[in-house]
N, C-alpha and C positions, 0 to 999 in steps of 0.2 A: 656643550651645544655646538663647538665650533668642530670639535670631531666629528660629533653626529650629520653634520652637512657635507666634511669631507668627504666620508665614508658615505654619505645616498649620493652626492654627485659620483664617484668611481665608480658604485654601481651603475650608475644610471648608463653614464658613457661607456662601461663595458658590456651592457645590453643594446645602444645600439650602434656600439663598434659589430655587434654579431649579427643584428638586424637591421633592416630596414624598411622595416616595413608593416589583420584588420581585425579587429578584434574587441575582444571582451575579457572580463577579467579571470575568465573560467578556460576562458581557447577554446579551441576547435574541437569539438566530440567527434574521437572519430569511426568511424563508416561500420565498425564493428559494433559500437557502444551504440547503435541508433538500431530502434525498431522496424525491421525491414516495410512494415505495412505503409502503405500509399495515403498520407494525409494533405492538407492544404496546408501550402507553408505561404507564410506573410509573404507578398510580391507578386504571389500567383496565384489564378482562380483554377488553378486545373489541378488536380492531387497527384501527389507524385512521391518518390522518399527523400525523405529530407534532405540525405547528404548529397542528390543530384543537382541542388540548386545551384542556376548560375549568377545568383546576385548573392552580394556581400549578408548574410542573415546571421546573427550571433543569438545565441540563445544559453538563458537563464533556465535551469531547471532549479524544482524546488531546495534541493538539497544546497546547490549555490549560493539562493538567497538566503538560505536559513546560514550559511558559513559564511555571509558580508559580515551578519549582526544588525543590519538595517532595519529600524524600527519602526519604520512606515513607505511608502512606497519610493516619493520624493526622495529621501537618503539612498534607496537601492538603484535610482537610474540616474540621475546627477553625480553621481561618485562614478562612472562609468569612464573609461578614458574618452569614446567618442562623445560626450556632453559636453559642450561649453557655451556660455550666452544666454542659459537659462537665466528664469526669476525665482530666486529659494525665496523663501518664508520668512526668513530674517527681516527683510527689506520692510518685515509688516510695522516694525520700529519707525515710523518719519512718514509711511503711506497709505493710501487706503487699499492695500493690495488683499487685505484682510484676510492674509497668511498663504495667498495665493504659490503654487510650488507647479511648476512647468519643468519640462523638455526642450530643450534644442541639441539635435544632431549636427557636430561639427562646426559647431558656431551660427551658423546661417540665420537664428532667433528663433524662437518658440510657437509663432507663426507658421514656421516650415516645416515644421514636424508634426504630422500626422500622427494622434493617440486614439487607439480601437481597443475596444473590451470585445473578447471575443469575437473581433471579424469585422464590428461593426463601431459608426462611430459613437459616441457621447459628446453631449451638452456642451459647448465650449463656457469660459465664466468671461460675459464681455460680450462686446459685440461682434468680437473676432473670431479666431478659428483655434486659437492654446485652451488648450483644456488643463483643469485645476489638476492634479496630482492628488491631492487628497479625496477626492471623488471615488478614489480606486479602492477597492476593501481587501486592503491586504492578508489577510487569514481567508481567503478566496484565491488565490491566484497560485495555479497550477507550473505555470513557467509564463517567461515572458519572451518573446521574437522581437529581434532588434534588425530592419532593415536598412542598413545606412547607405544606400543610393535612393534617388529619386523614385518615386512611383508614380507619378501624376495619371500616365497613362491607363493605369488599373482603378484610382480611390479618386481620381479628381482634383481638386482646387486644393493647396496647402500638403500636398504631401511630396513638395521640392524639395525637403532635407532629407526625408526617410520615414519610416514608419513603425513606432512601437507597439506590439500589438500583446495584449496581457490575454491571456489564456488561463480562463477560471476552471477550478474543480469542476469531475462529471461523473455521474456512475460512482459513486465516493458511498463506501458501506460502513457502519460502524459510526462510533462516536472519536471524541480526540479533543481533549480539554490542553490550552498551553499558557503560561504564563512569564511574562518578563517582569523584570525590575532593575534600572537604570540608574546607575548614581555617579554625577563627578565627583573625583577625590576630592576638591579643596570643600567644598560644601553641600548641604540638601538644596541649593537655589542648579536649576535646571534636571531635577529630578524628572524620571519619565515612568510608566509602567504600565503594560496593558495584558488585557488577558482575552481569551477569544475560546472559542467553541465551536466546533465546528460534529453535525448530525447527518447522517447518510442511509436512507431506508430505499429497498428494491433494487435488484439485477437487472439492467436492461437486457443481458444476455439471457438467462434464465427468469426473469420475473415481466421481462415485457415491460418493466417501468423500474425509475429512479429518481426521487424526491432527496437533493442537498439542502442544509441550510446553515449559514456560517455568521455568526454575530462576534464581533470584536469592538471593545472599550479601552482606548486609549490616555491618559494624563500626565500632560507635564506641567512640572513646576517654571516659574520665570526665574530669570539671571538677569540681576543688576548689574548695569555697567559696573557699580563699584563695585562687583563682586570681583573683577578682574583686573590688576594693574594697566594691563595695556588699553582698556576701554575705557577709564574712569573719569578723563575727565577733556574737555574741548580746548582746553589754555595748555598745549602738550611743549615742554620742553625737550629737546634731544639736540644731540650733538654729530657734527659730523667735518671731517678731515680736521682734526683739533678745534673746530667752531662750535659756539653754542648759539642753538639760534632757539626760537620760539614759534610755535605752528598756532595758530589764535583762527578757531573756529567760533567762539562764541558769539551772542546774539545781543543785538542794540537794542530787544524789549529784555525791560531789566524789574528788579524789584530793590531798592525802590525805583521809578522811574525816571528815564532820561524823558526831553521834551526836544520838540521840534518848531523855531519860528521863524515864520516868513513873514516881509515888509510891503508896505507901498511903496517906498522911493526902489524903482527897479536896480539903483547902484547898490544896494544893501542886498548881499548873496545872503541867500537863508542859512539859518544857525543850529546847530543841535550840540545841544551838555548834559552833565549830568547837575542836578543841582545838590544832590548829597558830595558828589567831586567834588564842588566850584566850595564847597563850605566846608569839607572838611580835610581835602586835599590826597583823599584814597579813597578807594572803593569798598561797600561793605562786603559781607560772606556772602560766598559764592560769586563773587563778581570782580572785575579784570579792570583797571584801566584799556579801552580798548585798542587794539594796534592799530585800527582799521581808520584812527582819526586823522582828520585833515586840517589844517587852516580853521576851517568852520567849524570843526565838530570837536567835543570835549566829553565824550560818552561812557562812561562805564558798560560794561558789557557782561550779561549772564552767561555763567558756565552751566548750559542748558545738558550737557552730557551726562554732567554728575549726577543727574534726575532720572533718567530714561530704564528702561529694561531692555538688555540688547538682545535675547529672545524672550519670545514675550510667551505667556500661559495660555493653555490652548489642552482643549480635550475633542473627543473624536469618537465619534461612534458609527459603524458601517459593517451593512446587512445583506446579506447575497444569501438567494434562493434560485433554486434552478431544481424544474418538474421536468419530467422526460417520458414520453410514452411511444413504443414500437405500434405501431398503426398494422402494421405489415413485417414482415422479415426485414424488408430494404429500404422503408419509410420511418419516420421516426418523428413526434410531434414533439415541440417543448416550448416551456414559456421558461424566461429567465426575472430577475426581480434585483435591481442592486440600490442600496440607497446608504447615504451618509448625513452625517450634520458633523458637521468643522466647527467648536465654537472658541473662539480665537480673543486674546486680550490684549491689547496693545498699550502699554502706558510709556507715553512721552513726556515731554519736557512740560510746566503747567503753559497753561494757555497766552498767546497774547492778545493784549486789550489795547487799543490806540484809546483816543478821550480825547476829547475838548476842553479846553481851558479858555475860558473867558478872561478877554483883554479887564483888567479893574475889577476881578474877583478877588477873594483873598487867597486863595489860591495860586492866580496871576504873583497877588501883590506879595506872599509868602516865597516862592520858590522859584520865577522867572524876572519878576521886576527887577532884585539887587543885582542882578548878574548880564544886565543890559547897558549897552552905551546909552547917553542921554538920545541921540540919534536914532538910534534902532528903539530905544524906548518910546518916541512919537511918531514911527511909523509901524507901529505893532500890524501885521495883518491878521495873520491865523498864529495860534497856538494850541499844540497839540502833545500831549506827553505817549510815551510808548511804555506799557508798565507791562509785567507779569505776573497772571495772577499766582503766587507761588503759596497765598495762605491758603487759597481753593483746592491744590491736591496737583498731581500729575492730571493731564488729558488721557482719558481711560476711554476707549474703544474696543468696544465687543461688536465684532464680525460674528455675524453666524451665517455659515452656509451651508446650504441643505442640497443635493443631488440625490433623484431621482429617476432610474432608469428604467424603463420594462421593454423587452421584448417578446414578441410570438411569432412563433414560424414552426417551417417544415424545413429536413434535410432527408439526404438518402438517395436513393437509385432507384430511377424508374428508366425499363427498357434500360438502350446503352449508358442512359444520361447519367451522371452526378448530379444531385440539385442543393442550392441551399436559399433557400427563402424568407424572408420574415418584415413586419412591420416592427418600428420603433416610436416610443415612444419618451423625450430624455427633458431636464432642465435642470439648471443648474440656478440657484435664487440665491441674495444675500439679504441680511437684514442689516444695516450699519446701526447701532446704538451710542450713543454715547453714555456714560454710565460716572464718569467722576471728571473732576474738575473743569466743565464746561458753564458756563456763567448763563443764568437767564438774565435778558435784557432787560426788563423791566426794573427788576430789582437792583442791578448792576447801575443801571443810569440814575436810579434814585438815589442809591448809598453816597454814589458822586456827586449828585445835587446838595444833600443835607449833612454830607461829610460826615457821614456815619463810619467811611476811612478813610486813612489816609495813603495813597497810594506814593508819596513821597515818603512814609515810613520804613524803616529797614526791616528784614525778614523776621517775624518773631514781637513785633512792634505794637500789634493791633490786642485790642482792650476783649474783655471775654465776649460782653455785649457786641462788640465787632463779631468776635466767633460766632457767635450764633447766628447771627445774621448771614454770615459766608456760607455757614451749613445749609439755612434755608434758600438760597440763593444758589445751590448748585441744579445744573438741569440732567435729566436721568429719561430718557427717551429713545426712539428711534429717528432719524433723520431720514434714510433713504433705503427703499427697497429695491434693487433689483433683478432681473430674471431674463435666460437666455432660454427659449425651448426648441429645442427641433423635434419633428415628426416628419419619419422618412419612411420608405419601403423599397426594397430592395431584391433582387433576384438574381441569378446566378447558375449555371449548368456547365456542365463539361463532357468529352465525351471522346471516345478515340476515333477516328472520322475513317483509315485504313492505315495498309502495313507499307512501310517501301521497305528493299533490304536491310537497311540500318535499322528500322523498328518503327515503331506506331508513329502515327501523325495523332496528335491532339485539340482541340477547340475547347474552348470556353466561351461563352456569350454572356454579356450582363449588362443589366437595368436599375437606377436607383432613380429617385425624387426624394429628395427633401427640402422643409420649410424649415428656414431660422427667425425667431420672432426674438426681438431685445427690448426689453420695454423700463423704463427708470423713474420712478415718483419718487419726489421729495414725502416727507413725513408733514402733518399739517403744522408741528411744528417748527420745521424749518421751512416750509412758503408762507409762514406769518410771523416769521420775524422774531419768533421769541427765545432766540439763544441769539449770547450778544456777539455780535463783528461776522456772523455765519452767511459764507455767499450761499444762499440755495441751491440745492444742487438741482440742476435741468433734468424738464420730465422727458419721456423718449418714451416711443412705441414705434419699433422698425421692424421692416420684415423684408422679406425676399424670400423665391423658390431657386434653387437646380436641380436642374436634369440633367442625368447623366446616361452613357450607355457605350458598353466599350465590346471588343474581343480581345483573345488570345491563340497565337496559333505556334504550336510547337512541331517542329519540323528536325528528325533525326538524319543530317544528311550523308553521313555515314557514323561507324559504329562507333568511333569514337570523337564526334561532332555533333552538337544537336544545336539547332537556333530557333531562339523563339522572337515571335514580332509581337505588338502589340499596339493597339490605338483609341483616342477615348475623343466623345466630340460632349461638350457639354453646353450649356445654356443658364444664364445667372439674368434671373431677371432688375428690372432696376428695384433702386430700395422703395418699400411704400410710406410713408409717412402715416402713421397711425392717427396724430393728432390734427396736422392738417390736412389730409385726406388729398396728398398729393405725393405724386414720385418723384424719388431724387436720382440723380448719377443715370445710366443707359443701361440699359438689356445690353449682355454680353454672350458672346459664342467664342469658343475657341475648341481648337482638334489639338491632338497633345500624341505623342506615337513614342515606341522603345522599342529596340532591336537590342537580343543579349545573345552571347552563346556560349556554349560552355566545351572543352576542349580537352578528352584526356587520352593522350596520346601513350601512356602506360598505368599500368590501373594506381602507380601510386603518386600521378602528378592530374595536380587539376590547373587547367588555364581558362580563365573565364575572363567579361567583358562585357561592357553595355553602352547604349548611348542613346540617349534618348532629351525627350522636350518637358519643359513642363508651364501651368501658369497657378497663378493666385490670385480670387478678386480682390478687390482693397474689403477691409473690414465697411460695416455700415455706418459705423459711426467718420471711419474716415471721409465716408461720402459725407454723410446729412449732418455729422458736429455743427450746429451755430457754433460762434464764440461767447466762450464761456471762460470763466477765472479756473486756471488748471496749477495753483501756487504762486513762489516766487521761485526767480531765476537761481542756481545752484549759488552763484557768485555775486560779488557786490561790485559796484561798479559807481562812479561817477554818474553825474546827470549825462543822460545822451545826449540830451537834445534842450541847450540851455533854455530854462523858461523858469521864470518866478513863482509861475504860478504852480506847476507840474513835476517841478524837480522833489527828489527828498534829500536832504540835508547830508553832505561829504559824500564817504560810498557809501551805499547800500544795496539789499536786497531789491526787483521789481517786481511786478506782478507779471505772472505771465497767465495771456490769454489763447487757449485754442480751439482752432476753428476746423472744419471740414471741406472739401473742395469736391465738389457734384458733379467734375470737366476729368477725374479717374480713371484709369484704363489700366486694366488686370498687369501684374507683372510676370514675366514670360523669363523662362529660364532653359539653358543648355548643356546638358552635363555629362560627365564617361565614366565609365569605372574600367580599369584593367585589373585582374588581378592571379594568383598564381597560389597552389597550396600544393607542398608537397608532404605523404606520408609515406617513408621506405618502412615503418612498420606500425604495430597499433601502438607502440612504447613512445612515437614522437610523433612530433605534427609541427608543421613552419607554414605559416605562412601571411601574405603581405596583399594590400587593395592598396591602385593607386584613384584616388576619385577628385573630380572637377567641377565644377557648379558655376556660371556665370550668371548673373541672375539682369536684367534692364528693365527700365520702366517701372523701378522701385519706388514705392511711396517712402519720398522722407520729408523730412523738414532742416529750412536754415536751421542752424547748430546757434544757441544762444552764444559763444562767444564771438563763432564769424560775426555776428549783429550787433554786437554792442563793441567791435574793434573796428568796424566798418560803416558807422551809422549814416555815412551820406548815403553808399548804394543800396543799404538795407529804409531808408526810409520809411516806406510804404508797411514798414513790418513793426511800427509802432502807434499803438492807439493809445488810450486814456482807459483809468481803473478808479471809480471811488471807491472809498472804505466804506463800508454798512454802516460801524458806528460811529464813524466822524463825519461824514463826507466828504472828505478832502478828497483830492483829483489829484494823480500823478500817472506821470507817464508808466505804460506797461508795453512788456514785449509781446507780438502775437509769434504763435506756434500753428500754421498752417501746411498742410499735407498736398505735396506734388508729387509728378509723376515724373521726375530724370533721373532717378538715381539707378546707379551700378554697382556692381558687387562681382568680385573674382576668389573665390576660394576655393584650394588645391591642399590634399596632404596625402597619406598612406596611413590606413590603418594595419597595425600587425601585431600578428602576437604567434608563440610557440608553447607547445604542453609537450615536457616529457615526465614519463612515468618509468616506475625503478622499480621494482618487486623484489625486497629482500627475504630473508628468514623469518624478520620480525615481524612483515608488514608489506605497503605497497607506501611510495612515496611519490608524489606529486605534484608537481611543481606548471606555474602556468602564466607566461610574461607575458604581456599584452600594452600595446599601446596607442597614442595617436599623435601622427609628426608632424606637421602643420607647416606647407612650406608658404602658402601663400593666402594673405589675409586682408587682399585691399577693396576697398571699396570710396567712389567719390564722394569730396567735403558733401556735405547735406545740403539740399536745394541745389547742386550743381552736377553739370551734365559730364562736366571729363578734368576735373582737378581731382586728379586719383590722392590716396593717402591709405593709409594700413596703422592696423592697431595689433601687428604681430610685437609678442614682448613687448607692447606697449601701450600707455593707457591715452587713448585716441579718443578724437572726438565724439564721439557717439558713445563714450565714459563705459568703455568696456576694455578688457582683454583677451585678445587671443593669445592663446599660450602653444608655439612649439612644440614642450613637449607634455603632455601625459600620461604618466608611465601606472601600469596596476602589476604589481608581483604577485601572486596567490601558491604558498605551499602547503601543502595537506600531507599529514602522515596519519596512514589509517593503521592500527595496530588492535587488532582484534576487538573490544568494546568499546575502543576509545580511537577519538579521531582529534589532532591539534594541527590548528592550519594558522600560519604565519603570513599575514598581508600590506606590501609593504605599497604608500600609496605617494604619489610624487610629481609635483610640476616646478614647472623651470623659474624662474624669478624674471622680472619683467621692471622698466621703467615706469614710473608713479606717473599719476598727474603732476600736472604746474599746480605748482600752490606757491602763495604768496608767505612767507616768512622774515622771522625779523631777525637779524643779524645782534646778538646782546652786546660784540665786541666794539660794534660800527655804532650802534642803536640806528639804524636804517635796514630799510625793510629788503628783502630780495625775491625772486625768483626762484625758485628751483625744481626741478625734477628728479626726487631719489629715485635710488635701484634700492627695488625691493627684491631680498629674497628667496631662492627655491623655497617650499616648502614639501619635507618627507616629517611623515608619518607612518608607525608601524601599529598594526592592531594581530591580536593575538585571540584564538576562539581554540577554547579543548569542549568536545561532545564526550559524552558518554553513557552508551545504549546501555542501560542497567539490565532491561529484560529487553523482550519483540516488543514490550506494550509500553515502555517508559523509558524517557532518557532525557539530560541533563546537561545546558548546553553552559559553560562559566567564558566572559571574552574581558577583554580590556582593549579599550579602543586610546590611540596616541598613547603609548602605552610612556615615550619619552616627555608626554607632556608638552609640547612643544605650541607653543603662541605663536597668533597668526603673526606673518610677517606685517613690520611695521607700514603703513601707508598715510599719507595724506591725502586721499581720494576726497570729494564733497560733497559725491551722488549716491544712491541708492541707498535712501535711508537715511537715520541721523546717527549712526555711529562713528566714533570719531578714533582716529588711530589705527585700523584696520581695515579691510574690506571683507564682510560679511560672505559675499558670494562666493569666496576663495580659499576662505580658512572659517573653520569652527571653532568656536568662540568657549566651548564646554571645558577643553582641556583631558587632561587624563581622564576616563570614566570607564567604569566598572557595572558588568551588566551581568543578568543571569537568568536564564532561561530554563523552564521546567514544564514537557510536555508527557500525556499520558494518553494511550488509546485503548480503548474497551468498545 
């Protein structure tokens, strides 16, 4: 292993000792290999050939994605080297993301990139502007266009980072059946396999019409943490510069249960132990003396990891239809049709349950009385135990989400015009269910009244008659429905206006309107209380319109100089409050402009450039959020704010509350691109983007540890949280949304393809990457205390990484094609995490270096006939575990970071398609 990092670091530095510089994992196609005819490329409303374009656009043709091995859409644009800051799916372990998979271009967040299906937008999931990834039907998608500079000026609000835009099959004849099957070596746990079909009746050239339709069923099996050493468990031992220390993630709801008591005499600080500790002087299975105790606290602690699935099971099914009819020669009608259902399963750690312990129960007088001072014994206040329910099962969560899209329109040429037109109509809905180990309250409170268990018994303890009773006491429901719809209309023309020497002058004009509505009901099971410690989730019915309306004017000012301008004036009305029949936040206008040009001064060097404005409204829940309970804080902490009554006992977790701010003002950004591509023949291609993005007037929020390191100036950012089923009262932190924050990021994207045509064959080779020079943005809540999370894990619990590198070799040799992809990021500083020193037995600080991590994946095709061929890959083919981390966010995985490395390991796939 320690070769195989040598050897990707040497590479790595010998690739950008040669480069420096925008790209994709396939490179630049060049000028020869591209279809001379004039289509619309992402960026631009006016048709033109592809390879004229003066902004950065990387493109995915089919044959590419089918040589990643990418099994769903999210794997094929997240592995991108310009991706970073996305939300993968994984995170569905610990959230209610419910397997949600996003884009972000260059880091900037998933907000700022704009996602179009064919031209136009789709549903976001939320009340924001990211749209799910799994929405997309991947056995539909023809190629995909990767715009990584800004567009605001052309699309509007949210397309600050760039613009992905998928491009579905058209005019598609014939049938074409394909099949995968996915296996990691060590096990069948993470098993995948989908099969799809894809039908094509009518010529629009010859038949005047053309009806596609493409259905694909996706299934993966789940992966236990324990199925992997490095995931398996939250009490993580490791060693570092001849030290042993211990990394103690675990959780102070335990089984059997720790308890919590607080006094009247206010000199008596509150107390938390374990009472199976204090009697038998260790912890039972699955649980830790915890490191995290104080003075006060004497807690065993569950290893909640050992429980989890760290991808969770999840099937998929998504359906694209697209009708087309020639009206005229130049006219062309068509309705399109895309829909999916994600149904996603997430099993965590079992549930936790607080409870009441009555002062003079037996209860009390079993398991809290012997282990009190006489003192703290006659000022009992409150007692409260923290237990797990771990005989009830894991917390089992089924997401189901459903997207529906349709459009109808017209495109084609009337007189000089280009036209394309059409209304949409999109939404994106979830169902949240819970489905195992969630407790009904009723029955839960009873068991505890009549001591039907005992929640101080150890795992495995409880009597059968107990069993059955747990079985009937679990709750199996939905909680919470929610649904994003937009309905917009849209138009667009283009046209050549006249000639100057250099060549035609161009125009485009264009108009859209869309409605976003987000609307949130709890289930009536969860606003009546009957799943036990469950905060309700808040109902919401929001909405808003924009209007938008822009041009473009392209101008050739000589022959080998063309500049196009561009400017877009939009209008975001305020939010409307559906429930209370009143508006939140201000009606917004803002004008947004780009100037690009492109520069070739010999036919085989291109210099291009842009620079332009951009903004974004705040999402609508950042306006009209009440505060509401949004978890607890990532880390545990002391009381902030001493009080008897409000404290929880040593450190612990708090509740965090967040709220929305209706005083929001759009955030406005200023960015460039330079960039250079030279090709001395079709056999090679170089070339480099240098791009900038400053973004102000960013919605963030205090950062929870500035607030809990600072709590005299953070005051005012501390409320009160009861528990549903105790009612106790402790302090919580709120999470409120401002308008100060800044943001500066600067890198080069580059990449080179050279091609070698031997005797055997043609060989192919294709580096590409993204260098990342600058990654800073101010602490959260504040206006100019800059800070950066380049190679390093920054407050805002993410990483920008320097470098990512994508290598792609293909050798095609007559029936057979084996491509070689070597995929690579640089290694970066961990978070702080608190650890215990075994040699000192005192606790420390630290921040490891985590890491590079390279991976090679390996794919051989082979076309047996024209109508069948057989694709065999192995992905990590060295097997390689994510690098080690103690990160504490995203998700409950422990030991790794999910977003960064996959968790599957070696895996073996294989693919078999057939066309008739």
């Amino acid at each position: 292993m320690v070769l195989q990092q040598k050897i990707g670091v040497r590479s790595v530095r010998l690739a950008l000792s040669v480069l420096a510089g925008s790209a994709m994992l396939t490179g630049f196609a060049s000028a020869q290999e591209q279809p001379m005819q004039r289509v619309e490329v992402t960026g631009s409303a006016i048709k033109r050939i592809a390879a004229e374009s003066a902004l950065p656009v990387q493109r995915l043709s089919a044959e590419t994605i089918a040589r990643t091995g990418a099994q769903n859409v999210a794997e094929l644009i997240q592995a991108l080297p310009a991706m970073q800051g996305f939300t993968s799916e994984a995170i569905a372990a610990g959230t209610d993301s419910g397997g949600r998979a996003s884009a972000s271009i260059h880091g900037l967040g998933e907000d700022y990139t704009l996602v179009l299906l064919n031209g136009r937008r789709i549903a976001p999931q939320g009340s924001g502007s990211a749209v799910n990834l799994n929405a997309i039907p991947m056995s539909a998608v023809e190629r995909v266009e990767i715009l990584t500079d800004g567009a605001s000026a052309l699309y509007g609000s949210d397309a600050i980072g760039g613009v992905i835009n998928f491009w579905l099959k058209e005019n598609f004849q014939g049938a074409n059946v394909e099949a995968t099957y996915s296996q990691p070596g060590e096990s069948h746990a993470g098993r995948q396999q989908n099969i799809n079909l894809t039908v094509g009746y009518g010529d629009l050239d010859t038949d005047r019409f053309n009806i596609i339709a493409t259905y694909r069923h996706d299934e993966r099996v789940q992966l236990k943490a324990t199925d992997r050493e490095f995931a398996k468990t939250a009490y993580v031992p490791f060693g570092l510069n001849g030290t042993n220390y211990i990394y103690d993630r675990t959780s102070a709801a335990t089984v059997p249960a720790n308890v919590a008591v607080t006094f009247n005499d206010p000199k008596l600080p509150s107390i938390g132990f374990s009472p199976y500790l204090k009697k038998n002087g260790n912890c039972p299975t699955l649980n830790f003396v915890s490191l995290a105790n104080t003075a006060t606290t004497q807690n065993c602690a569950f290893d909640f990891a050992s429980t989890i699935e760290i991808v969770p099971q999840s099937k998929r099914d998504t359906f694209f239809s697209r009708g087309a009819f020639k009206l005229t020669e130049g006219v062309q009608l068509f309705a399109e049709v895309s829909l999916s259902r994600f149904d996603l399963t997430a099993r965590i750690a079992p549930n936790t349950a607080p409870f009441t312990i009555a002062a003079g129960s037996e209860m009390f007088n079993t398991n809290v009385l012997p282990y009190l001072t006489p003192a703290q014994a006659a000022s009992v206040k409150t007692v409260s135990g923290n237990y797990r329910t771990y005989d009830w099962g894991t917390r089992d969560s089924q997401t189901i989400t459903e997207a529906q899209h349709f459009v109808v329109g017209a495109k084609g040429d009337l007189g000089a015009w280009a036209f394309d037109t059409g209304v949409t109509w999109s939404r994106n809905q979830i169902d949240e269910r819970y489905v195992g180990g969630y407790v009904l309250n009723n029955e839960f409170r009873a068991m505890l009244a009549n001591r039907s268990f005992d929640p101080f018994a150890p795992i495995g303890a409880q009597s059968d008659a107990t069993k059955q009773l747990i079985e009937n006491s679990i709750f199996q429901g939905s909680v919470r429905t929610a649904s994003t719809t937009l309905k917009g209309v849209d138009a667009h023309a283009s046209r050549e206006l006249f000639t100057l020497p250099a060549g035609k002058v161009q125009v485009a004009v264009g108009a859209d309107y869309r409605q976003y509505r987000y609307e949130q009901s709890p289930s009536q099971a969860a606003a009546s209380g009957k799943v036990y410690n469950l905060n309700t989730p808040p109902a919401y019915d929001l909405s808003r319109d924009n209007y938008g309306a822009f041009f473009e004017l392209v101008v050739p000012v000589v022959k080998s100089l063309e500049v196009t301008a561009s400017g877009r004036y939009d209008v975001i009305t305020a939010v409307d409050n559906g429930i209370t029949g009143k508006e939140m936040g201000n009606k917004e206008n803002a004008s947004t402009y780009k100037l690009s040009a492109r520069w070739q001064p010999v036919q085989t060097v291109l210099v291009r450039g842009s620079y332009g404005t951009g903004f974004k409204a705040p999402s609508m829940l950042d306006i009209g959020q009440p505060l509401v309970n949004a978890g607890f804080t990532s880390g545990s902490y002391t009381c902030p704010i001493p009080d008897a009554n409000l404290c929880r006992p040593g450190k612990s977790q708090y509740n965090v509350m967040s709220g929305g701010n209706e005083n929001l003002a759009p955030e406005k950004s200023k960015q460039y691109t330079v960039g250079v591509r030279w090709e001395p023949s079709k056999n090679f291609v170089i070339g480099a983007d240098l791009w900038d993005v400053r973004m102000r007037d960013k919605v963030s929020a205090i950062s929870e540890t500035q607030i809990f390191n600072n709590v005299d100036l953070f005051r005012d950012l501390f409320t009160t949280y009861t528990e549903p089923a105790t009612g106790n009262t402790y302090w919580a932190q709120k999470s409120l949304s401002v308008n100060i924050g800044q943001t500066h990021y600067r890198g080069i994207d580059w990449d080179t393809t050279v091609t070698q045509r031997f005797g055997f064959g043609k060989l192919t080779s294709a580096l590409a990457g993204t260098y990342l020079m600058k990654a800073d943005y101010t602490l959260a809540g504040t206006k100019d205390q800059w800070t950066s999370n380049m190679n390093f894990f920054g407050s805002d619990n993410n990483v920008a990484f320097r470098h990512v590198v994508r290598l792609s070799t293909a050798l095609e040799t007559g029936a057979f094609t084996n491509t070689l992809i070597a995929n690579y990021r640089n290694g970066y500083t961990d978070a702080s995490a608190t650890v215990r020193n075994l040699s000192t037995n005192a606790n420390e600080t630290l921040r490891l270096h985590v890491p590079s991590y390279l991976t090679f994946d390996w794919q051989g095709r082979w076309m047996i006939t024209k109508a069948a061929s057989l694709r065999a890959g192995v992905k990590n083919i060295a097997d390689r575990s994510p690098p080690f981390s103690l990160r504490s966010s995203s998700g409950h995985q422990v030991g790794f970071d999910p977003r960064y490395a996959d968790p599957l390991g070696r895996t073996f796939y294989l693919t078999g398609a057939y066309s008739f």
